[in-house]
Structure formats: C-alpha cells, structure tokens
MIDREN-252320 format. One record per residue: residue number from 1; residue in three letters; x, y, z of N, C-alpha, C, O in turn. Coordinates in nm, 3 decimals, decimal comma, always signed. Each point is the difference from the previous one (the first is absolute). Layout:
PT fiba kelo    n.xx    n.yy    n.zz   ca.xx   ca.yy   ca.zz    c.xx    c.yy    c.zz    o.xx    o.yy    o.zz
PT  NUM  ALA       X       Y       Z       X       Y       Z       X       Y       Z       X       Y       Z
...
This chain:
PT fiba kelo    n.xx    n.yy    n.zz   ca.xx   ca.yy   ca.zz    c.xx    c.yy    c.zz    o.xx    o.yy    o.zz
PT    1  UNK +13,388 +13,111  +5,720  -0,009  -0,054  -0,134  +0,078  +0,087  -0,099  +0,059  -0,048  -0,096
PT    2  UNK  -0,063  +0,182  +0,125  +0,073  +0,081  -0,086  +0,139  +0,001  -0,027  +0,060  +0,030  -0,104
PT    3  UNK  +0,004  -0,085  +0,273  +0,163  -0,027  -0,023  +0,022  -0,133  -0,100  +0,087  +0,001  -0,088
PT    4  UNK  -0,165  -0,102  +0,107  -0,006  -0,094  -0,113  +0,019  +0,052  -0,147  +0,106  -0,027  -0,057
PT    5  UNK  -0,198  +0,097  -0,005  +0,009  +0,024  -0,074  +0,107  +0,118  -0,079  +0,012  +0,016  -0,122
PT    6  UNK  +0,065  +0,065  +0,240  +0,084  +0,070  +0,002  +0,146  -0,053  +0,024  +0,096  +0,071  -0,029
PT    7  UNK  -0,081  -0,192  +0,079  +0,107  -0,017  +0,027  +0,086  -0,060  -0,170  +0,112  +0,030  -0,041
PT    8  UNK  -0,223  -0,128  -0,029  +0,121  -0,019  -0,100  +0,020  +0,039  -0,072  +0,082  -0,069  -0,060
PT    9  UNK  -0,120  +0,206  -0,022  +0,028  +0,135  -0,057  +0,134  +0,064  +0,078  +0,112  +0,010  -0,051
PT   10  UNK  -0,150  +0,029  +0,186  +0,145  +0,045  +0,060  +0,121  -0,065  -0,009  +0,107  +0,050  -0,035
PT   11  UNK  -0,132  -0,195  +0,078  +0,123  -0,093  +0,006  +0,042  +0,009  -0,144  +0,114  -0,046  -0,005
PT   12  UNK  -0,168  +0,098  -0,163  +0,056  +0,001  -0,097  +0,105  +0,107  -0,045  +0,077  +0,010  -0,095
PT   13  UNK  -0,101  +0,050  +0,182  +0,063  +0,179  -0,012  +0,106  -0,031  +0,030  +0,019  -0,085  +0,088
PT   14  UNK  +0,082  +0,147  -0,156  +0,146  +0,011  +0,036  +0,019  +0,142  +0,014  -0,084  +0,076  -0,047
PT   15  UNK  +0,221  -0,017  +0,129  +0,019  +0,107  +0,050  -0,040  +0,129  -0,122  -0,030  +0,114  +0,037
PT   16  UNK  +0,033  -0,137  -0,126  +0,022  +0,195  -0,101  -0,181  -0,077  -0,018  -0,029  +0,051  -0,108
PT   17  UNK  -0,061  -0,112  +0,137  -0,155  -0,019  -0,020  -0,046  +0,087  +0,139  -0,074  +0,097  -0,016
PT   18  UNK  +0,114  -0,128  +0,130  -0,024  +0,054  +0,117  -0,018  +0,137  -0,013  -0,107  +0,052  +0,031
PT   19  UNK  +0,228  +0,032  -0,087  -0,041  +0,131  +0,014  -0,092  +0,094  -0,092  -0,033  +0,115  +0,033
PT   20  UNK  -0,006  -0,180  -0,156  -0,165  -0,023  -0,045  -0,105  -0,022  +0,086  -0,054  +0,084  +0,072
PT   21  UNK  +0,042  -0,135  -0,077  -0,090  -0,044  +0,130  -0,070  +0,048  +0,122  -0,117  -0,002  +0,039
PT   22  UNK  +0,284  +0,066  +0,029  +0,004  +0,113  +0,140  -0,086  +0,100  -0,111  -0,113  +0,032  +0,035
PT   23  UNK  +0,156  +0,012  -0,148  -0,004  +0,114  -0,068  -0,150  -0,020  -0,016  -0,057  +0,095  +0,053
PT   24  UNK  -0,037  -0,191  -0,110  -0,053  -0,004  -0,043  -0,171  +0,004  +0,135  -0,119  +0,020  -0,025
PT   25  UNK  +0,193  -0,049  +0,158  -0,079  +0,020  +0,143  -0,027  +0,123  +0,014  -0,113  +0,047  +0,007
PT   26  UNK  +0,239  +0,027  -0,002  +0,001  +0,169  +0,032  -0,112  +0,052  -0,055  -0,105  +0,056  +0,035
PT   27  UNK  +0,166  -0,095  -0,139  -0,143  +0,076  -0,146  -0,150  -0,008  +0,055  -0,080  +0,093  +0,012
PT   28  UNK  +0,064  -0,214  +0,014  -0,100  -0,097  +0,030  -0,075  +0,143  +0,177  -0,103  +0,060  +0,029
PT   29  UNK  +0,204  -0,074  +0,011  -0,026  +0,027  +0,160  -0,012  +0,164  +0,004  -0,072  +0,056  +0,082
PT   30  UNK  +0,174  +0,037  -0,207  -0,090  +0,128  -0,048  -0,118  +0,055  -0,072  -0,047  +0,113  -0,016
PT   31  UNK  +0,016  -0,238  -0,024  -0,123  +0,017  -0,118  -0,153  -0,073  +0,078  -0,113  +0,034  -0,035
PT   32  UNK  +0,138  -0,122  +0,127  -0,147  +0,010  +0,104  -0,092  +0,136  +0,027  -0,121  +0,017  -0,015
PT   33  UNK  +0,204  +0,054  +0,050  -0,053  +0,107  +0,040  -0,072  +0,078  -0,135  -0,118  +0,003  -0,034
PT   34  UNK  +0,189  +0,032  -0,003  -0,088  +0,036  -0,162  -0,080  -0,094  -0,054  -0,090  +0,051  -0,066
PT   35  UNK  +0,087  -0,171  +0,069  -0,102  -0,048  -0,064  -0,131  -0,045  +0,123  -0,087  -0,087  -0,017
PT   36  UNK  +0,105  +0,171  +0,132  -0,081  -0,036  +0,119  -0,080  +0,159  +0,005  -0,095  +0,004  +0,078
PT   37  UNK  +0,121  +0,098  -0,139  -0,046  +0,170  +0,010  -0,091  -0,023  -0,079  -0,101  +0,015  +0,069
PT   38  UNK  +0,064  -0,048  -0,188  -0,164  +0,020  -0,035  -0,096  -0,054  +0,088  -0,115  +0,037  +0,024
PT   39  UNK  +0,190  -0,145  +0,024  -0,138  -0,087  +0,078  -0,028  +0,051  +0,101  -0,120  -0,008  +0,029
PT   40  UNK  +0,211  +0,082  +0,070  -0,050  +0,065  +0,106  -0,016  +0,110  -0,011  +0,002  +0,055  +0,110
PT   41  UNK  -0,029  +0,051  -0,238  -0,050  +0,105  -0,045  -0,148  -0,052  +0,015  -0,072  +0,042  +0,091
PT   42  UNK  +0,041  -0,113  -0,162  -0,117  -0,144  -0,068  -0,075  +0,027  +0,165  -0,099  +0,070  +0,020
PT   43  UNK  +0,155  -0,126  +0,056  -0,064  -0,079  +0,102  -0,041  +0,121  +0,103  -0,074  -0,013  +0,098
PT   44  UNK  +0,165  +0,180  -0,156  -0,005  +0,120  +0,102  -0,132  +0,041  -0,037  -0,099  -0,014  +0,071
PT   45  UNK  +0,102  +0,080  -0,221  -0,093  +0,032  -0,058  -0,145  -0,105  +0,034  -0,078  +0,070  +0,065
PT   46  UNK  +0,028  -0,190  -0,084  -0,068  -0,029  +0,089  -0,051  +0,019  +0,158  -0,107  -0,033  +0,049
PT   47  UNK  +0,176  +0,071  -0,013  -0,023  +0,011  +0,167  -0,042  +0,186  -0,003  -0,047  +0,055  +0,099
PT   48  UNK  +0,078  +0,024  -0,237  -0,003  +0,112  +0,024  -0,142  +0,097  +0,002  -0,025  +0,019  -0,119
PT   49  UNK  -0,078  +0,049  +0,202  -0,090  +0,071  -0,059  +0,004  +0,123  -0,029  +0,102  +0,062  +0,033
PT   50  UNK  -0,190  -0,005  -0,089  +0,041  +0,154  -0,022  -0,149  +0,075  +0,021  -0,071  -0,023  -0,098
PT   51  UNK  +0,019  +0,091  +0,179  -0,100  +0,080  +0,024  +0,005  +0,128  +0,010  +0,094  +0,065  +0,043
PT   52  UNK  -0,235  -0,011  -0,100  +0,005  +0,189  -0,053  -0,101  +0,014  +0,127  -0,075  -0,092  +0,032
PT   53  UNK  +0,078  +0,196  +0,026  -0,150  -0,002  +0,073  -0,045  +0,138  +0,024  +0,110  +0,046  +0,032
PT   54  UNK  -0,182  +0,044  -0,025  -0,014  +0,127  -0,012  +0,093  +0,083  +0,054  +0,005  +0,114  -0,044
PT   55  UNK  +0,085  -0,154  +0,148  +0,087  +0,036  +0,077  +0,167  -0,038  -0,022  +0,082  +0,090  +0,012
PT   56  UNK  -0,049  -0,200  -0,039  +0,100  -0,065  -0,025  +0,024  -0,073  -0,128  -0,081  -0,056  -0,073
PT   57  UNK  +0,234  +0,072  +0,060  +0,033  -0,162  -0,086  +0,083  -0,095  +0,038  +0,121  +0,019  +0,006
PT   58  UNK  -0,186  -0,148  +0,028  +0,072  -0,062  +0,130  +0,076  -0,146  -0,114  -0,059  -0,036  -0,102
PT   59  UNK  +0,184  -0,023  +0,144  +0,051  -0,099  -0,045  -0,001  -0,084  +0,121  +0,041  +0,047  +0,106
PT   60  UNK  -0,095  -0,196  -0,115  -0,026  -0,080  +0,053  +0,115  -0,132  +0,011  -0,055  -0,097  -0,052
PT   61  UNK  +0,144  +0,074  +0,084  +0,088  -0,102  -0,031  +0,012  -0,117  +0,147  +0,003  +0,035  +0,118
PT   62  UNK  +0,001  -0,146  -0,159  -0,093  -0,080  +0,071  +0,109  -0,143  -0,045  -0,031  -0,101  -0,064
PT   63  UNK  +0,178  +0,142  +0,131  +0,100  -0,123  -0,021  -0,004  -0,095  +0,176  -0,101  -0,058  +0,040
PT   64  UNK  +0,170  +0,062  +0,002  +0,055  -0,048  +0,129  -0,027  +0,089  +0,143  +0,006  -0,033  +0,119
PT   65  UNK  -0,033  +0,144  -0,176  -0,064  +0,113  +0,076  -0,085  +0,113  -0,098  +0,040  +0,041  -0,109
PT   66  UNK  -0,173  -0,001  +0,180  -0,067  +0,090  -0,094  +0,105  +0,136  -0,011  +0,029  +0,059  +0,104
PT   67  UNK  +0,018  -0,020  -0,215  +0,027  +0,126  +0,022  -0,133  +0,069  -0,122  -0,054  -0,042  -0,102
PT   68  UNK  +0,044  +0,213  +0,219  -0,101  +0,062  -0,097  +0,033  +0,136  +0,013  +0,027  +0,054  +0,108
PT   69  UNK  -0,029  +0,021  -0,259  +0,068  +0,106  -0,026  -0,121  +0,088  -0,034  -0,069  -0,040  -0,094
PT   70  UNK  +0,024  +0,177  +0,168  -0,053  +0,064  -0,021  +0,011  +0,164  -0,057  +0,034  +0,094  +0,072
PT   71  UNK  -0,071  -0,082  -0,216  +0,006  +0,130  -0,027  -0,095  +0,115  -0,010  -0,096  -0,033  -0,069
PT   72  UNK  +0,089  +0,151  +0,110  -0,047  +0,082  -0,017  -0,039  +0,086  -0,133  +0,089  +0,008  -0,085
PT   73  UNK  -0,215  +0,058  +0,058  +0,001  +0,083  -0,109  +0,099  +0,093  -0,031  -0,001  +0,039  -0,117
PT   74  UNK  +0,086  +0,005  +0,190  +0,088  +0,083  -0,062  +0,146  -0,057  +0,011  +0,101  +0,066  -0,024
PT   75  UNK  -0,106  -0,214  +0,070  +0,156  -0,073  +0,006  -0,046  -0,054  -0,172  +0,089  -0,006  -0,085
PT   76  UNK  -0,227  -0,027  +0,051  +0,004  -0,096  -0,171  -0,055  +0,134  -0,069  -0,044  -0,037  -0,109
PT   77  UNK  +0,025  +0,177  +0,124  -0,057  +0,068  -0,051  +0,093  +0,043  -0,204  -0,043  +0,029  -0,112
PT   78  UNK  +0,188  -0,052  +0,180  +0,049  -0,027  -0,125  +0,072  -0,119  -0,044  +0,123  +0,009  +0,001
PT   79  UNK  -0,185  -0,136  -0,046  +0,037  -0,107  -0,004  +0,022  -0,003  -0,174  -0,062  +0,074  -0,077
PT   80  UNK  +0,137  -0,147  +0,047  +0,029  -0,003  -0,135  -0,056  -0,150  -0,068  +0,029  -0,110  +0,047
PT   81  UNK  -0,084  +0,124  -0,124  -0,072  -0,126  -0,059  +0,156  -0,061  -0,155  +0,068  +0,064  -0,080
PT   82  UNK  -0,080  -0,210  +0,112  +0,114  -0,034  -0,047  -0,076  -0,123  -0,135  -0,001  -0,117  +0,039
PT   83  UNK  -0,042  +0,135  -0,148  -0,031  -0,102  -0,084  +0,076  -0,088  -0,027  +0,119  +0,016  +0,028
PT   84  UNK  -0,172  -0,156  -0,101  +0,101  -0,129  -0,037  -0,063  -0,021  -0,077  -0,037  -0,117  -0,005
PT   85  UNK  -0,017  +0,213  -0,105  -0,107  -0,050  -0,080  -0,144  -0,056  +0,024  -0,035  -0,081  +0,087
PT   86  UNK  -0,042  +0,143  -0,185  -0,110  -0,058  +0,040  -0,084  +0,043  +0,116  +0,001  +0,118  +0,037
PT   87  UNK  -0,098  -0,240  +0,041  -0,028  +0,086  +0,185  +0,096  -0,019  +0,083  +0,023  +0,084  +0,087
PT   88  UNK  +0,027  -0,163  -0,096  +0,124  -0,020  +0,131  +0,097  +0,098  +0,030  +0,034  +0,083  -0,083
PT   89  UNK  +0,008  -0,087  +0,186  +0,097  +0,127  +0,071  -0,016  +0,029  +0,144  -0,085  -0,030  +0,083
PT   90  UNK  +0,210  +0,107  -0,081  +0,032  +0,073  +0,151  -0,101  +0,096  +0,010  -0,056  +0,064  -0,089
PT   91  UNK  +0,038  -0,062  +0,212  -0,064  +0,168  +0,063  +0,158  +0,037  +0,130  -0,004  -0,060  +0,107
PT   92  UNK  +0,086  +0,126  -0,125  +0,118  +0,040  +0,084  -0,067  +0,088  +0,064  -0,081  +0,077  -0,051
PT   93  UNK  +0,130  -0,086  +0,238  -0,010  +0,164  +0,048  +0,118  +0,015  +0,058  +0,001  +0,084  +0,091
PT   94  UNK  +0,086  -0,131  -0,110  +0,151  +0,023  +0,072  +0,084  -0,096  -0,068  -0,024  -0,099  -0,068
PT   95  UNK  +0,146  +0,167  +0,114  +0,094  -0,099  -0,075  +0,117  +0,007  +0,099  +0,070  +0,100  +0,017
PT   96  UNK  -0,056  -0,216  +0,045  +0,147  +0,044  +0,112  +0,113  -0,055  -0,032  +0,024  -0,104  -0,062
PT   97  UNK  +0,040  +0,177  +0,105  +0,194  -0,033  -0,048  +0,074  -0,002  +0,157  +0,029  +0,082  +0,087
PT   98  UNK  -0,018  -0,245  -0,115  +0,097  -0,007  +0,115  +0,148  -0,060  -0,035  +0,030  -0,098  -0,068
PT   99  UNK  +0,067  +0,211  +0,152  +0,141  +0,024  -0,083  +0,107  -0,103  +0,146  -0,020  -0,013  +0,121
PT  100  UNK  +0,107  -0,029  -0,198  +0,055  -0,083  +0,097  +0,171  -0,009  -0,059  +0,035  -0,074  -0,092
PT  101  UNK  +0,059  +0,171  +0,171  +0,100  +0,047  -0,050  +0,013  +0,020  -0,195  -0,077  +0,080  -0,053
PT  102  UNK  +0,121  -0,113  +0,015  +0,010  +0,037  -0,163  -0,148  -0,051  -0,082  -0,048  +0,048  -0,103
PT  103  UNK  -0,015  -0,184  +0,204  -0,155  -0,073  -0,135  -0,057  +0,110  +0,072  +0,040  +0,057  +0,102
PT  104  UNK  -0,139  -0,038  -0,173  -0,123  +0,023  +0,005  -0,145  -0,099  -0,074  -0,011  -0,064  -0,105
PT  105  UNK  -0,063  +0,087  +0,197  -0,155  -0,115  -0,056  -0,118  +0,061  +0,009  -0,046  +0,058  +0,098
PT  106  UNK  -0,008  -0,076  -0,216  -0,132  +0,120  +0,000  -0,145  -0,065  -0,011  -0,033  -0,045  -0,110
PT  107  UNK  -0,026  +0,039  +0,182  -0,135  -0,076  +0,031  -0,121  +0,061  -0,060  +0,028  +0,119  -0,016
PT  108  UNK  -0,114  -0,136  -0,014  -0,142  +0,048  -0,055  -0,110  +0,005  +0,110  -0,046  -0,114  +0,011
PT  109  UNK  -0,011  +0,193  +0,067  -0,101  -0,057  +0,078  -0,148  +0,067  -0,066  -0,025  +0,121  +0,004
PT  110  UNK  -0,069  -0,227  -0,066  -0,127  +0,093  -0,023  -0,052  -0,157  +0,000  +0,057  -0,100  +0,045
PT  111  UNK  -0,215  +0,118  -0,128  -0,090  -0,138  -0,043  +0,122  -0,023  -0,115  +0,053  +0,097  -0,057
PT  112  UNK  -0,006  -0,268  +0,024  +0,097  -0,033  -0,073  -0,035  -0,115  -0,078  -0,051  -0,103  +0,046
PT  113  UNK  +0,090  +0,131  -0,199  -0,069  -0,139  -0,060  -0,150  -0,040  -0,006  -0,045  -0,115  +0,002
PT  114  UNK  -0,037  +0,256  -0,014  -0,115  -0,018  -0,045  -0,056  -0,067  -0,102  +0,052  +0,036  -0,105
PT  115  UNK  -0,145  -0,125  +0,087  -0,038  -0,037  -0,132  -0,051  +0,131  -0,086  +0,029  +0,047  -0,110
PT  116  UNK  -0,113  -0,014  +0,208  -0,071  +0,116  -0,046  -0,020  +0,132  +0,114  -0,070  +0,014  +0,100
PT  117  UNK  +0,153  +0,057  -0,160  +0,038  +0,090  +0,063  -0,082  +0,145  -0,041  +0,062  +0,097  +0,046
PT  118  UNK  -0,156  -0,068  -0,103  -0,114  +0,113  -0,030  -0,091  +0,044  +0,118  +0,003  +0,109  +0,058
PT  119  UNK  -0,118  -0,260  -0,025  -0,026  +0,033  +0,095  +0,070  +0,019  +0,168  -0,066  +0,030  +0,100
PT  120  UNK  +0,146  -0,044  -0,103  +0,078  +0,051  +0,106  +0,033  +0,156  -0,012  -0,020  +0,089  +0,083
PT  121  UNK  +0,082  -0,080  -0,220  +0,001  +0,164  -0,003  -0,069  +0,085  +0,014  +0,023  +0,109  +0,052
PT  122  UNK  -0,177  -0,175  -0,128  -0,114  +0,074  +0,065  -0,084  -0,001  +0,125  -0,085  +0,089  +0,010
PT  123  UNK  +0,099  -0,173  +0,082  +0,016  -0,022  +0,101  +0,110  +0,121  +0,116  -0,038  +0,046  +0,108
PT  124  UNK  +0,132  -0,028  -0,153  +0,054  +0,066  +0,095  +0,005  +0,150  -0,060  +0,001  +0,091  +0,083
PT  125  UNK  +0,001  -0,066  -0,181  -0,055  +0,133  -0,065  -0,136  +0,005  +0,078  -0,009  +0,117  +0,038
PT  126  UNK  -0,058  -0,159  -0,012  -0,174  +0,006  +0,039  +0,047  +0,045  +0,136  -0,041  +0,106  +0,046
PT  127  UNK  +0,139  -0,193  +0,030  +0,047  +0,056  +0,153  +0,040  +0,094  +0,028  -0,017  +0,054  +0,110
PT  128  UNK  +0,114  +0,012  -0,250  +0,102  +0,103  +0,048  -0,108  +0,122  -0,054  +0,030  +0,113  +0,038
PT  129  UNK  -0,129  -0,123  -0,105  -0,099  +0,099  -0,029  -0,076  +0,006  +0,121  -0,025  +0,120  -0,004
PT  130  UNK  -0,029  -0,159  +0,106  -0,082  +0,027  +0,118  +0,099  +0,020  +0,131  -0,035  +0,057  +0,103
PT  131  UNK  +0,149  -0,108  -0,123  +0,065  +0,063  +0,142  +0,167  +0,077  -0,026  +0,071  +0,013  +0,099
PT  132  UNK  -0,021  +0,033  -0,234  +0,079  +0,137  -0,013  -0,097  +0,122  +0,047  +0,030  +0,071  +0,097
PT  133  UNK  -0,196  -0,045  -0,201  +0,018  +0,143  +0,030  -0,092  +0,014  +0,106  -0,038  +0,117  +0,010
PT  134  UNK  -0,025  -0,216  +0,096  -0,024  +0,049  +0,146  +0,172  +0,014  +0,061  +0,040  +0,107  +0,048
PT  135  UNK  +0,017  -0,185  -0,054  +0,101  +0,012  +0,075  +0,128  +0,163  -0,014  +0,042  +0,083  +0,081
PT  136  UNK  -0,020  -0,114  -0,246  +0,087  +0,119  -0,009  -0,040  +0,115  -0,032  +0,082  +0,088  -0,028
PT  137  UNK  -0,225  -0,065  +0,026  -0,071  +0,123  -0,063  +0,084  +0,142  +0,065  +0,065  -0,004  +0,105
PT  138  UNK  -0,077  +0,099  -0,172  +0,048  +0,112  +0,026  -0,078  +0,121  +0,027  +0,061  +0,097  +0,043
PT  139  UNK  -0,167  -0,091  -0,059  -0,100  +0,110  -0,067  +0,023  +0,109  +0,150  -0,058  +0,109  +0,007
C-alpha cells in the first residue's frame, strides 16, 4: 500500500528534485540512531538494579543476558557523588577510558541516574564504616 502512495509523488520529481530527496534519506538514515538512544537508555535503565549489602555493591543489569557487576568496599570506598540538583544523581566508583587509535570514550560505572541518591550514600557509607577498619586496621 505504501508504494501506492509513494509512487505518484516520485513519478513528479524531475532530475535536480531527486538529489533532495537522496539528500534528504541520508539525513533521515543518520538521525534514526539518535533519535533511537534515549529510548534504549529508557528501556536499559529499567532492566537496571542496584544493591548495597553489608558486603558488596552489586549492579544488576538484566538485558538479553544477566550481566552482574560486583564491587567491593575498597573498589567503591572512594566513589564520588555527582548532583543534578536537588535528590537526583550519580554515585561513580570508576570511570573507564577506552582509547581506540586517536578517539578516546569515557564511561561512568557506579549506581546512575538516581532519583534519590542520599539514601544510597548513606547506605554505602554505613558499609564502608563496618568493613574498611576490620579489614585495613593497622594497630
């Protein structure tokens, strides 16, 4: 049904309309992709959990295969808390840079896009207070 409705628009085009047109696909066929990245941010962030537990801080991601990322008290012991105003925000505990001849691309890995991001901080402050100073004590 669509060539129907496509065909007598085309058949009106004369040659210098055509390369509008081509021009105007390209565009079309680079810009999917960008207007397709929030939604599967959208659809990641759903599938994503994030758990503190006296021991760990585990990321739960739960696409096409579970992947699950586990950190230790002294891998989030210095994590940097990232505001967006308000409660919402990052909790970062790494940040990786992967370099690929001249680009480079730098990733964030912590809890991401918190609404509310406090009790989490206090939450893993509460963790890193019961297992730094059994673990690294010096005395």
């Amino acid at each position: 049904m669509g060539l129907f409705l496509i065909r007598p628009v085309l058949s009106g085009l004369s040659q210098d309309n055509w390369a509008g047109v081509l021009f105007g696909l390209l565009f079309l066929y680079a810009a999917i992709p960008l207007l397709r990245a929030p939604i599967i941010a959208y659809r990641r962030a759903k599938r994503t959990a994030y758990v503190i537990t006296e021991r760990r801080a585990v990321i739960v991601v739960r696409t096409g295969r579970q992947e699950i990322r586990s950190f230790s008290p002294q891998a989030v012991s210095r994590y940097v808390r990232r505001s967006r105003g308000g409660e919402s925000g990052d909790i970062l505990f790494e940040q990786v840079v992967t370099r690929q001849g001249r680009h480079s691309r730098s990733d964030d890995v912590g809890f991401l896009d918190l609404r509310k991001f406090a009790p989490a901080v206090a939450a893993l402050d509460e963790m890193l207070a019961r297992a730094i100073p059994a673990s690294g004590s010096k005395s």
